[in-house]
Steps between C-alpha positions, in 0.01 A plus 500: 500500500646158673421337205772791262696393754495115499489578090783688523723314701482162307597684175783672710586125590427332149721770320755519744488087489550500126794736475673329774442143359522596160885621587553160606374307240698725239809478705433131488486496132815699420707411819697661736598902428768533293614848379507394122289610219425180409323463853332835492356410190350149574358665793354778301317242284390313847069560475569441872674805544239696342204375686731606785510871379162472432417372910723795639312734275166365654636513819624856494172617416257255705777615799421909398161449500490281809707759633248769384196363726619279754699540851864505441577230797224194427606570105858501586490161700237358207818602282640235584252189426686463196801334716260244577313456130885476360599232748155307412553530118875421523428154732174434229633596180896528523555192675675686812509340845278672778735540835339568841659800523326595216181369681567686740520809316220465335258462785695781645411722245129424463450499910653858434253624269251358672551698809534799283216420376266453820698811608353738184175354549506603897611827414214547279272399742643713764478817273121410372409512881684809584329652253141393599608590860608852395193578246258365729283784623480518856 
């Protein structure tokens, strides 16, 4: 089941990585929002944009289905490794400076998961040994 979950979670981050950087690279493209047709319409031919759809579609349904089977806190906080994937593919790919704040962030919210983490996997422990405790015959 960890592994769904590791599975899960890095398509949750690759999809929700792709519509997020995919918005940027379009925007890039056609510039800054304007409320023209002429802009609508360059950004409608943007393949960017569409890969973007296409990530918030996979994320919607790798988030359901993650949703489905796992705990709602750890898969809440893992929700949110796509901050840090962004930030990586916008300093890699898109040129972007990396600030410490952003550091900062970052480490933040991986230290956060990874208590939640070590937190779900105690609580499973604790409940496997309550129930050998309690179906143990005496």
């Amino acid at each position: 089941m960890k592994r769904f979950y590791v599975t899960g979670f890095l398509v949750l981050m690759c999809c929700d990585t792709l519509a997020q950087c995919g918005i940027k690279i379009a925007s890039l493209h056609v510039g800054a929002l304007s409320f023209h047709l002429q802009w609508v319409t360059d950004m409608a031919r943007q393949r960017w944009l569409w890969c973007a759809f296409a990530g918030y579609i996979g994320a919607f349904f790798a988030w359901m289905t993650l949703l489905k089977y796992a705990p709602v806190g750890p898969a809440f906080a893992a929700s949110h490794l796509e901050k840090v994937s962004v930030i990586f593919v916008s300093v890699m790919w898109l040129g972007e400076r990396l600030s410490m704040i952003q550091v900062a962030g970052c480490i933040l919210i991986l230290g956060g998961i990874a208590l939640l983490g070590f937190q779900e996997t105690g609580a499973e422990n604790a409940s496997a040994n309550d129930k050998e405790r309690f179906t143990a015959d005496p």
